[in-house]
C-alpha positions as CSV (number, residue, x, y, z in Angstrom):
1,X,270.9,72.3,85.7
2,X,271.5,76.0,86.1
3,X,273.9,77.3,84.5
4,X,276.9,78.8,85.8
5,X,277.7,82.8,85.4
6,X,279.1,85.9,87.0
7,X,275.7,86.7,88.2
8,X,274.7,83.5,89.5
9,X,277.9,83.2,91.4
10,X,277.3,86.6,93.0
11,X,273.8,85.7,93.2
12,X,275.1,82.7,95.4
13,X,277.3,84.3,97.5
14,X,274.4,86.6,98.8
15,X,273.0,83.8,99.8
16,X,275.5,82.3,101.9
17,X,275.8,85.2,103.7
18,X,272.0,85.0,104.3
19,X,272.8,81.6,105.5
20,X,275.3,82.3,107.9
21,X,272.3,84.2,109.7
22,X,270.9,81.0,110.4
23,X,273.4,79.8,112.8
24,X,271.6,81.4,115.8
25,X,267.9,80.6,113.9
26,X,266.7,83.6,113.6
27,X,263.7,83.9,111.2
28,X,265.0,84.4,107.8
29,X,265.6,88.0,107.3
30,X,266.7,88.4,103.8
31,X,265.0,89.9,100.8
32,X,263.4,88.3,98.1
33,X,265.0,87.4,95.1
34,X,262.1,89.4,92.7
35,X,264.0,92.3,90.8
36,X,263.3,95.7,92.5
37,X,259.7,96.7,91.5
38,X,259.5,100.0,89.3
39,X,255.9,100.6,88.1
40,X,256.3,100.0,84.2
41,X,256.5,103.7,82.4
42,X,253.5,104.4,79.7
43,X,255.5,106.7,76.7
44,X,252.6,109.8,76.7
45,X,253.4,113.3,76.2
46,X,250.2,114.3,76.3
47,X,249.3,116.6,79.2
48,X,245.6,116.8,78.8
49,X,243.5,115.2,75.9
50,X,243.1,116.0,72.3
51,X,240.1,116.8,72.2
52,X,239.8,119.2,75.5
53,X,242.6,122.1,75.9
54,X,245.8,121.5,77.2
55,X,247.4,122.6,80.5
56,X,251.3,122.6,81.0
57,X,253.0,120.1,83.2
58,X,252.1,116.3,82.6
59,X,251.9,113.8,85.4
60,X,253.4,109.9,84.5
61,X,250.1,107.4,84.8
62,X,250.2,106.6,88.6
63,X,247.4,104.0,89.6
64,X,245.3,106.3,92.4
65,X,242.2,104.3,92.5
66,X,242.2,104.1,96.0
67,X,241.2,108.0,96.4
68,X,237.7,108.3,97.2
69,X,235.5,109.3,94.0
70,X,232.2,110.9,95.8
71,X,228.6,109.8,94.6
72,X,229.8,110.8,90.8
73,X,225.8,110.8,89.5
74,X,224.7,113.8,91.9
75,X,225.3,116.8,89.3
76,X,223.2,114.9,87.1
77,X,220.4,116.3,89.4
78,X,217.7,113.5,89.7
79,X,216.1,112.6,93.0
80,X,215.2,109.1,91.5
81,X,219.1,108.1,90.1
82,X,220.5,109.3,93.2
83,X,218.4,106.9,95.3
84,X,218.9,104.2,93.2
85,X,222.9,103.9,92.2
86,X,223.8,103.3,96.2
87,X,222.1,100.3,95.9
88,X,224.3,98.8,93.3
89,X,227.1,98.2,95.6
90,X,224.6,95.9,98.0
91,X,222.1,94.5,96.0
92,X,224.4,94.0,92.2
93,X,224.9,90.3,92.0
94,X,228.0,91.0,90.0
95,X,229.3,92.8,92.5
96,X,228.7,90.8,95.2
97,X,230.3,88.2,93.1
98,X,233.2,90.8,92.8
99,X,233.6,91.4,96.8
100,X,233.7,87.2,97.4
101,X,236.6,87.2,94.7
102,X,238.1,89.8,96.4
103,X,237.5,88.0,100.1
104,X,238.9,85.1,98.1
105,X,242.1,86.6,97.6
106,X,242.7,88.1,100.4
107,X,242.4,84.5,102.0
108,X,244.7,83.4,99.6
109,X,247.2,86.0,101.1
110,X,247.0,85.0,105.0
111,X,247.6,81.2,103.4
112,X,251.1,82.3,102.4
113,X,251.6,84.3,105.2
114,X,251.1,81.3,107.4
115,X,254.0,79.8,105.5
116,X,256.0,81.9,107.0
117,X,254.9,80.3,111.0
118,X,256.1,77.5,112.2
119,X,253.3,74.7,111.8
120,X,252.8,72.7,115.1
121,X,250.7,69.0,114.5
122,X,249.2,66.2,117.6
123,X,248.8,63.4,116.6
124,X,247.7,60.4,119.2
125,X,247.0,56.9,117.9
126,X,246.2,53.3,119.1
127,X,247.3,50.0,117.8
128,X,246.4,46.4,118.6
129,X,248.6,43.8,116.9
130,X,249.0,40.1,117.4
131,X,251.3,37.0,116.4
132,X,250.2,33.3,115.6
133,X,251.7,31.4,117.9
134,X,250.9,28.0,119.7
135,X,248.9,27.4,122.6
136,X,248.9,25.1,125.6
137,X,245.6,24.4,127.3
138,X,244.3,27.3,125.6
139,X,247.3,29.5,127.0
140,X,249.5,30.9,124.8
141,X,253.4,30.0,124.7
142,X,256.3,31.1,123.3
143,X,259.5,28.9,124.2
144,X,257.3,27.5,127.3
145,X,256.8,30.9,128.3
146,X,253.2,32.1,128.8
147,X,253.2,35.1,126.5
148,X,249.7,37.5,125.4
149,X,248.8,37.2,122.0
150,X,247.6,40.5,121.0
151,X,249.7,43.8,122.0
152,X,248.1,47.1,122.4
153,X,250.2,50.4,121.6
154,X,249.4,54.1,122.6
155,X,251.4,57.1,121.2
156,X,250.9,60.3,121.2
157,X,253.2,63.0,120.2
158,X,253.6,66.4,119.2
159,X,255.5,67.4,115.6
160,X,256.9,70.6,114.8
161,X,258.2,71.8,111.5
162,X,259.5,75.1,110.1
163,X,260.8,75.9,106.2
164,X,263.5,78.6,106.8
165,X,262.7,80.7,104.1
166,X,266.3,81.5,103.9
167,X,266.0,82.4,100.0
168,X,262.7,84.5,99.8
169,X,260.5,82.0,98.2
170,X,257.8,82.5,101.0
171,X,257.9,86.0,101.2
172,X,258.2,86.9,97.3
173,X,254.5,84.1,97.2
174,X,253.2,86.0,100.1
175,X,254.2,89.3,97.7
176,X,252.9,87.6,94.6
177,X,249.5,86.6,96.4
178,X,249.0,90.6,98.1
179,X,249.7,92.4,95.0
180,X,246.9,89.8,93.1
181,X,244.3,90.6,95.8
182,X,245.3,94.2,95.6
183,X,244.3,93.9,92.0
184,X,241.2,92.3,92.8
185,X,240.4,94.9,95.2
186,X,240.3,97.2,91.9
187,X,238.7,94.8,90.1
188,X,235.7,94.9,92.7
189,X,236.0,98.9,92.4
190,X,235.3,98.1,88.6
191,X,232.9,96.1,89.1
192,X,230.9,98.6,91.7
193,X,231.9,101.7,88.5
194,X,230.5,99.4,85.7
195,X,227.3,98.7,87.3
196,X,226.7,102.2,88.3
197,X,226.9,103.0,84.9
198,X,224.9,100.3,83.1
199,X,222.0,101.8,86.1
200,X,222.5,105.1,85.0
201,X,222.8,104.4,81.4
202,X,219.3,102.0,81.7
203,X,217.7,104.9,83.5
204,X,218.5,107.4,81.2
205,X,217.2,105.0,78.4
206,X,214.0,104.8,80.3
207,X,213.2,108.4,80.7
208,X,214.0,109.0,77.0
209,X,211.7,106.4,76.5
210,X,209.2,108.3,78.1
211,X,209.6,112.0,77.0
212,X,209.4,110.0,73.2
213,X,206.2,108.7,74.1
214,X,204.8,111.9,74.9
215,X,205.3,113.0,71.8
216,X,204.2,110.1,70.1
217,X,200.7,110.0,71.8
218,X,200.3,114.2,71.4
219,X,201.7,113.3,67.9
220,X,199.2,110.7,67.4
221,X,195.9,112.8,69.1
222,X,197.0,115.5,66.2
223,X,196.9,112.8,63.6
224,X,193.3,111.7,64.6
225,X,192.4,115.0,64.6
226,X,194.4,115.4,61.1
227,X,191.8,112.5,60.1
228,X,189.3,113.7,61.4
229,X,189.6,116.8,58.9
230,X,190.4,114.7,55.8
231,X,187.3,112.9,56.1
232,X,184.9,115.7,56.9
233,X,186.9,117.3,53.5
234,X,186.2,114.2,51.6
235,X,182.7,113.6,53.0
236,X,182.4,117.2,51.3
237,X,183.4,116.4,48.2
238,X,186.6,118.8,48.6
239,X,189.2,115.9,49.3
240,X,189.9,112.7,47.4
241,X,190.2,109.3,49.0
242,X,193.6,109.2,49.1
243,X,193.5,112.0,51.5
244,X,192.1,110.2,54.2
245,X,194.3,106.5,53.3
246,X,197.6,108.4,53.6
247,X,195.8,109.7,56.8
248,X,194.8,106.4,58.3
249,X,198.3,105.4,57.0
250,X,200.4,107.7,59.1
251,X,197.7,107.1,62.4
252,X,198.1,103.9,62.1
253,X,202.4,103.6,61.8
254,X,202.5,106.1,64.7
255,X,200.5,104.2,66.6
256,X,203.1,101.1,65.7
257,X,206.2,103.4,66.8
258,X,204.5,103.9,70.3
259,X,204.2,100.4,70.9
260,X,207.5,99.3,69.9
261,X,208.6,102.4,72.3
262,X,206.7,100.9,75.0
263,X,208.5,97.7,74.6
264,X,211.7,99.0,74.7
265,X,211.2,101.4,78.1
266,X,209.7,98.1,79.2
267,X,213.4,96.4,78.1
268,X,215.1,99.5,79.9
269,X,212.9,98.9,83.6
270,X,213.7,95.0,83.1
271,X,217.7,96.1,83.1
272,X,217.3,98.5,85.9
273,X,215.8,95.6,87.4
274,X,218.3,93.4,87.4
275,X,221.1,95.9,87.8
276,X,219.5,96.3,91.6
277,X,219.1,92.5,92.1
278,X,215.5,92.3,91.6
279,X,213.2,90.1,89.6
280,X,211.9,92.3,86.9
281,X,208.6,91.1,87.8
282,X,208.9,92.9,91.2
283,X,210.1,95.7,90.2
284,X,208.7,99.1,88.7
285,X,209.7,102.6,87.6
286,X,206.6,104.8,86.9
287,X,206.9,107.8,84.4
288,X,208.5,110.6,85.8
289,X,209.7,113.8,84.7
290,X,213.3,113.7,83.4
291,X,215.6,116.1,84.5
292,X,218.1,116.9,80.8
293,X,221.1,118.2,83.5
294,X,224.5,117.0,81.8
295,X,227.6,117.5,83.6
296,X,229.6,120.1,82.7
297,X,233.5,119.0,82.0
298,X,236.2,121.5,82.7
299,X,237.2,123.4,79.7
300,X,240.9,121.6,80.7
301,X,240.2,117.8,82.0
302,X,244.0,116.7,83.2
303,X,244.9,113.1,81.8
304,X,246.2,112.3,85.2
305,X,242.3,111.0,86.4
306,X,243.3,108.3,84.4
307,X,245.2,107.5,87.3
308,X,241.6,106.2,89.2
309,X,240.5,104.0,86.5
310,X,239.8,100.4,88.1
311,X,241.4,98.7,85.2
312,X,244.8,100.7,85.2
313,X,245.4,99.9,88.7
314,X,244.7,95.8,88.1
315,X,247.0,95.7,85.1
316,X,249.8,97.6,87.4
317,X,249.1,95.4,90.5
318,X,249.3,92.1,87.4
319,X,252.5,93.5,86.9
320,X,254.0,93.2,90.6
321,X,252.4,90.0,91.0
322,X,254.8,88.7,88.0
323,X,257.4,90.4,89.4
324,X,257.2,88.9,92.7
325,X,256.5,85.3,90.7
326,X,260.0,85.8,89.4
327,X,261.6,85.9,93.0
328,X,259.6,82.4,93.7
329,X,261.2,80.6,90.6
330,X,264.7,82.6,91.3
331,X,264.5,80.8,94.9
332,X,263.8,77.5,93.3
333,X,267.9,77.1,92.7
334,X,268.4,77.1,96.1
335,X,268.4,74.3,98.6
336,X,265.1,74.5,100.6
337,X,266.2,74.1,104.6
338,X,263.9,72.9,107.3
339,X,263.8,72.8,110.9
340,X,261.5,69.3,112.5
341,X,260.8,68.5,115.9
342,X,259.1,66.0,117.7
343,X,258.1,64.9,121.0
344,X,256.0,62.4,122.1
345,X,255.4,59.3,124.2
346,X,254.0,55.8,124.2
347,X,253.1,53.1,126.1
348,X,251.0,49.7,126.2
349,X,248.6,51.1,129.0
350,X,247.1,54.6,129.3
351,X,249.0,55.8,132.5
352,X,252.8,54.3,130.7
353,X,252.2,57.7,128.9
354,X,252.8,59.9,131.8
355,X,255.9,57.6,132.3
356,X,259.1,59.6,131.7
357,X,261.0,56.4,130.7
358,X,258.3,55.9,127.7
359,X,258.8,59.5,126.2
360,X,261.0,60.2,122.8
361,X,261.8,63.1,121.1
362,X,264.2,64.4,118.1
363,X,265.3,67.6,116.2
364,X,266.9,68.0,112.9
365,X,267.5,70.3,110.3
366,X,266.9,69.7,106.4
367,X,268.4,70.4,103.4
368,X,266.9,69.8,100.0
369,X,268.8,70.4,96.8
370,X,267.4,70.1,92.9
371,X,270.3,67.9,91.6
372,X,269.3,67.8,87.8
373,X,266.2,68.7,86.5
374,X,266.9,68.6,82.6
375,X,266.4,72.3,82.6
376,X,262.8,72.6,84.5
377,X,264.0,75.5,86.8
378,X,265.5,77.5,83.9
379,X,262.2,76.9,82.0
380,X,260.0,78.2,85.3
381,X,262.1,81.3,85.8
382,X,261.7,82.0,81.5
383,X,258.6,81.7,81.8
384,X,257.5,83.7,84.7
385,X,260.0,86.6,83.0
386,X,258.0,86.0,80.2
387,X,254.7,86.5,82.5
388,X,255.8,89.7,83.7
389,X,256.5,91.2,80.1
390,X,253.1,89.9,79.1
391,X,251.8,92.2,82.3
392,X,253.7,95.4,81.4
393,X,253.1,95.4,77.8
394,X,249.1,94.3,78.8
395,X,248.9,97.6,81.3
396,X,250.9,99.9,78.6
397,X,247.6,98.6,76.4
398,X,245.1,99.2,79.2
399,X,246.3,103.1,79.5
400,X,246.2,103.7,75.9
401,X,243.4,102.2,75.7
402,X,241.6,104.5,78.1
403,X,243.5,107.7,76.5
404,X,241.2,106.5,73.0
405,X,238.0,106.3,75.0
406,X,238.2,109.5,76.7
407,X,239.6,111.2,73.8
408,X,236.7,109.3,71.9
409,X,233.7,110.3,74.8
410,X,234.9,113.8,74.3
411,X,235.0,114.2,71.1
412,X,231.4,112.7,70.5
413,X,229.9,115.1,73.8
414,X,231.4,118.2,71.3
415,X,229.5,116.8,68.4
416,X,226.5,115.8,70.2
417,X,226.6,119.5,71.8
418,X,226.6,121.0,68.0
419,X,224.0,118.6,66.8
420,X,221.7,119.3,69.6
421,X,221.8,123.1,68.6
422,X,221.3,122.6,65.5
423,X,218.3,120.1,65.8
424,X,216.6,121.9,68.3
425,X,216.3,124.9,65.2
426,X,215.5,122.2,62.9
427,X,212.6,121.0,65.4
428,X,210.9,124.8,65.7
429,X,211.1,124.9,62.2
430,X,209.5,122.1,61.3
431,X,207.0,122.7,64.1
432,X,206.0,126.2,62.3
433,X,206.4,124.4,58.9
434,X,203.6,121.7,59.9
435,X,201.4,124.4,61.4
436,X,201.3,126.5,58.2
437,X,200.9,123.5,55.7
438,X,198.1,122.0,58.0
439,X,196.5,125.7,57.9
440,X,197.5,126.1,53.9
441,X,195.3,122.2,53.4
442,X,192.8,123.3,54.8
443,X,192.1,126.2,52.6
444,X,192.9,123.8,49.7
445,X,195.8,125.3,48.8
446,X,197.8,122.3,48.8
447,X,197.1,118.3,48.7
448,X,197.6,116.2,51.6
449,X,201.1,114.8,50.4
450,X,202.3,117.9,51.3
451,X,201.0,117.7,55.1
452,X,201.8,114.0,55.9
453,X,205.5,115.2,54.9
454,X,205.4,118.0,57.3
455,X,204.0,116.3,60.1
456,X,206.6,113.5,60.0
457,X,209.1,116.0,59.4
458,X,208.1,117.7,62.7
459,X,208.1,114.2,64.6
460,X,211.6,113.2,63.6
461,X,212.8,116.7,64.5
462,X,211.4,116.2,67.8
463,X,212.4,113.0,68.5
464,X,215.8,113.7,67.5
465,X,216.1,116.4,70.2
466,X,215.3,113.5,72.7
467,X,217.6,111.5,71.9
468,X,220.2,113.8,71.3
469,X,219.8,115.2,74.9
470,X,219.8,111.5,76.3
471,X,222.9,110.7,74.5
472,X,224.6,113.7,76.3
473,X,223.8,112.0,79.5
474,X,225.1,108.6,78.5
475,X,227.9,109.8,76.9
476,X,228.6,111.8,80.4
477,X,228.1,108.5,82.1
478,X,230.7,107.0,79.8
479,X,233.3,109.7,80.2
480,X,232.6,109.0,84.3
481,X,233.6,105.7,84.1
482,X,236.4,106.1,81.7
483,X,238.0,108.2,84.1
484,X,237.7,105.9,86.7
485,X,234.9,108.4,88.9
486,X,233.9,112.1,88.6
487,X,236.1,115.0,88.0
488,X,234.2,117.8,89.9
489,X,235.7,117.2,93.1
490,X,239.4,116.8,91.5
491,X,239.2,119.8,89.2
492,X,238.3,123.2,89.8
């Protein structure tokens, strides 16, 4: 049973004065029992990130999802991206598994509302009953009185009930059940971000998969030519034999590499597939030319955009929907009160109906009351404070954990930038360095070692270039959708 204290007893009288409203049954106008919602605050200093330069004046993590983002993948500058990520949002089965969650919940939210109504119920029914009793000449008697042996009963009436939600309990559900779709509605803008990305990430995949194959087949056209050399060399007596096996050697691995390339662009189309809702089999992405446009972040990128992330905004809205579940077990101590009415009529033949005589009708008010529960209600209320601390400390995690990713994206675009200087030198190097040894064998100046190690030199410097500049688009995508959307149209 719940226990007595100063804040119950004030608790309680609240409440009666909420009942007194009901003398003149109005519809229950008092406020839930749930503790005043304050969003939970996120301990942060930090007024930009760590890894981008500061600006003064730090804004509290606000969920602002809701803002519109803007098609986030134009700066990237590619015709083919930009016609495909619209799609996502229609054709995404993950997505559109997202939006019927979402229409889920918001049905969930006009069931509780309907609490609130009055419910109004016909109901019409027909009964036939009978007695054993003697008969006389085939005539049934009762006491020498010729009676009918089987009775036929119409009813039909008309019930009307209403739960005075005197305490809250209805309003903090319907509450509880708004802020849940609320979150769902962010967890479909998630859902919509996510697969955007994984599309743009695939794609990006695919074109590097491409540019790589270029060079592999130019790569490998030199190395036939390479062998073509050696063997006229060793025809002439000039090279040895093992010349023109390390030759066929190197052909022969390049040509491996491009077919385990081809595999995985085929991998990257199959994903891009299925990211649009299409059987991979009906679906195709020729080569195209691939546009290396990355974004550019402000030299300053505020940590408020964090405010837009998807997630942040469900973990808040989790929060207010445990709030709200605290009202509904807070209400629980109180007596539930309903209002019934009925009126109907009845009547052995179909015309007694419309008899006034035959009609009945009743009203009555309700009152239910947990006597003793062996401490059920205290355990529900516990544990749906407990709920709500799991919710606040979960979205405190949810923010930190997107300050580490952007803090993480950023700090791997800087190194990526420096790399991808420093491997584009590498790569002209190497290029003049296979150039000159190729020339330098071919006087006979040097043995073919010395050439197989400058050629694959060259083709990992140029592959590395590739992928360097594809990971700078990734790793833009990435820092898109850890800030919930772009930043372009925020920051100036």
């Amino acid at each position: 049973m719940h226990k007595t204290t100063p804040r119950t007893v004030a608790r309680a009288l609240r409440m009666r004065r909420c009942a007194a409203s009901l003398v003149v049954l109005g519809a229950a106008g008092c406020t839930t029992m749930a503790p005043t919602y304050e969003r939970p605050e996120v301990a942060m200093q930090a007024v930009s990130f760590k890894e981008a330069p500061s600006t003064p004046g730090w804004h509290a993590a606000k969920p602002a999802d809701e803002q519109a983002h803007g098609p986030w993948w134009l700066p990237f500058g590619d015709p083919t991206l930009s016609e495909m990520l619209p799609q996502v949002e229609v054709s995404n089965q993950n997505v559109a598994a997202a939006v019927a969650r979402y229409a889920a919940a918001q049905a969930l939210v006009a069931g509780q509302q309907a609490q609130l109504k009055p419910q109004l119920q016909l109901t019409a029914s027909a009964t036939r009953s009978g007695v054993g009793i003697a008969t006389s000449g085939g005539v049934a008697t009762s006491g020498g009185v010729s009676v009918s042996p089987t009775v036929t009963t119409l009813r039909v009436a008309a019930n009307a009930s209403w739960e005075l939600d005197v305490w809250g309990r209805l309003r903090a559900s319907v509450e509880q059940a708004q802020a849940n779709a609320q979150a769902s509605a962010a967890d479909l803008a998630g859902a919509k971000l996510s697969a955007q990305a994984a599309l743009a990430t695939a794609y990006f995949n695919l074109r590097e998969a491409d540019a790589e194959l270029v060079l592999l087949r130019d790569t490998v056209a030199g190395y036939e030519r390479s062998l073509e050399i050696t063997n006229n060399r060793y025809a002439a007596g000039q090279a040895a034999r093992t010349d023109v096996l390390q030759a066929q050697t190197q052909l022969a691995n390049t040509r491996a590499d491009t077919a385990a390339l081809a595999i995985q662009r085929q991998q990257s189309e199959h994903a891009i597939a299925v990211l649009l809702g299409k059987a991979p089999a009906d679906f195709a992405l020729a080569p195209g030319p691939w546009t290396t446009t990355v974004p550019e972040v402000p030299p300053a990128l505020p940590s408020e955009l964090l405010q837009r992330r998807p997630d942040i905004a469900s973990a808040e809205r989790a929060v207010a929907a445990a709030n709200a579940g605290i009202g509904v077990a807070r209400a629980a101590y109180y007596p539930s009160l309903s209002l019934g009415a009925t009126a109907g009529t009845s009547g052995v033949r179909f015309v007694d109906l419309f008899d006034a005589a035959n009609t009945l009708w009743s009203l009555g008010l309700s009152l239910a009351q947990v006597l003793f529960d062996g401490g059920a209600l205290d355990a529900a209320l516990k544990g749906a404070e407990a709920s709500r601390d799991v919710t606040i400390a979960g979205y405190r995690q949810t923010v930190l954990t997107a300050f580490q990713s952007v803090e993480d994206l950023l700090a791997q675009r800087r190194g990526l930038s420096e790399q991808l200087a420093l491997r584009q030198q590498a790569s002209a190097a190497a290029d003049l360095t296979e150039q000159q040894v190729l020339n330098r064998y071919r006087a006979g100046q040097v043995g073919y070692t010395d050439v197989v190690t400058a050629q694959a030199s060259a083709l990992a410097a140029r592959r590395s270039v590739v992928q360097l500049q594809v990971g700078l688009q990734t790793n833009a995508v990435a820092l898109v959708q850890a800030i919930g959307g772009g930043w372009s149209a925020e920051v100036h």
